[in-house]
N, C-alpha and C positions, 0 to 999 in steps of 0.2 A: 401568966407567963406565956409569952408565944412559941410556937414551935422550933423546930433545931432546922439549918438549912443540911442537909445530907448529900447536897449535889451542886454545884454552878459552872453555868456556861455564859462565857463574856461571846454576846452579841454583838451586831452593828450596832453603830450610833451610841455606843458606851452604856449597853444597857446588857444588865445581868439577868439569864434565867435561872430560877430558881429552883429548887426543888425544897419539899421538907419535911419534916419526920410526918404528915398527918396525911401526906399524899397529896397535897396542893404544890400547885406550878404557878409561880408568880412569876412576873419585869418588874426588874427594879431599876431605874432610871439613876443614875449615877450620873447624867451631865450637871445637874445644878450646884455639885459639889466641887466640880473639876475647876473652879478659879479660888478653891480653897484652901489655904495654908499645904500644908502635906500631899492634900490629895492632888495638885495642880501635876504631880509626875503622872499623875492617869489619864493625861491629856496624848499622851503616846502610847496607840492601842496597841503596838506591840508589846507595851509594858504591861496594858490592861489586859491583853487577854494570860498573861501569868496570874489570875487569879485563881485562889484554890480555897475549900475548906477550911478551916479551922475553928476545932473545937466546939461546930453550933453554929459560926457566925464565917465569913468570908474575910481574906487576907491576900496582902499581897508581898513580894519578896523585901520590901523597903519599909514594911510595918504598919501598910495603910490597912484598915482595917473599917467592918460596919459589922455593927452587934445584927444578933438575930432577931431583937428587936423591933430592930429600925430597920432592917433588911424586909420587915413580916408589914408593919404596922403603915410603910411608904411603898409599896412594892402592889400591882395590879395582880389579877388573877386572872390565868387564864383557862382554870377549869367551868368558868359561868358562863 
């Protein structure tokens, strides 16, 4: 089981900073989903940067959403 995000800040270039329960600071790259069913409203970063928490994993006001799985296991680190 991967870690819980505890923090995100929507970057340029529709990239998320991470934060998570274990003290690592990931990017997680969010452009290769944006011509994706749902996700394609995250093509307007005024809408992207209304992302927030939720519950472990990140969300946005219209239901988009990415587990902390998939936020943990595709997402770079930048504490190395």
């Amino acid at each position: 089981m991967n870690p819980r995000v505890i923090s995100v800040e929507a970057i340029k270039d529709h990239t998320l900073k991470l934060s998570f329960e274990n003290n690592e600071t990931r990017l997680f790259d969010v452009s290769p989903f944006l011509e994706k069913g749902i996700f394609k409203e995250l093509q307007d970063y005024n809408y992207f940067k209304r992302v927030s928490v939720a519950f472990g994993s990140v969300e946005w006001p219209h239901e988009q959403d990415f587990s902390n799985d998939t936020l943990y296991l595709l997402s770079t680190s930048l504490d190395s």
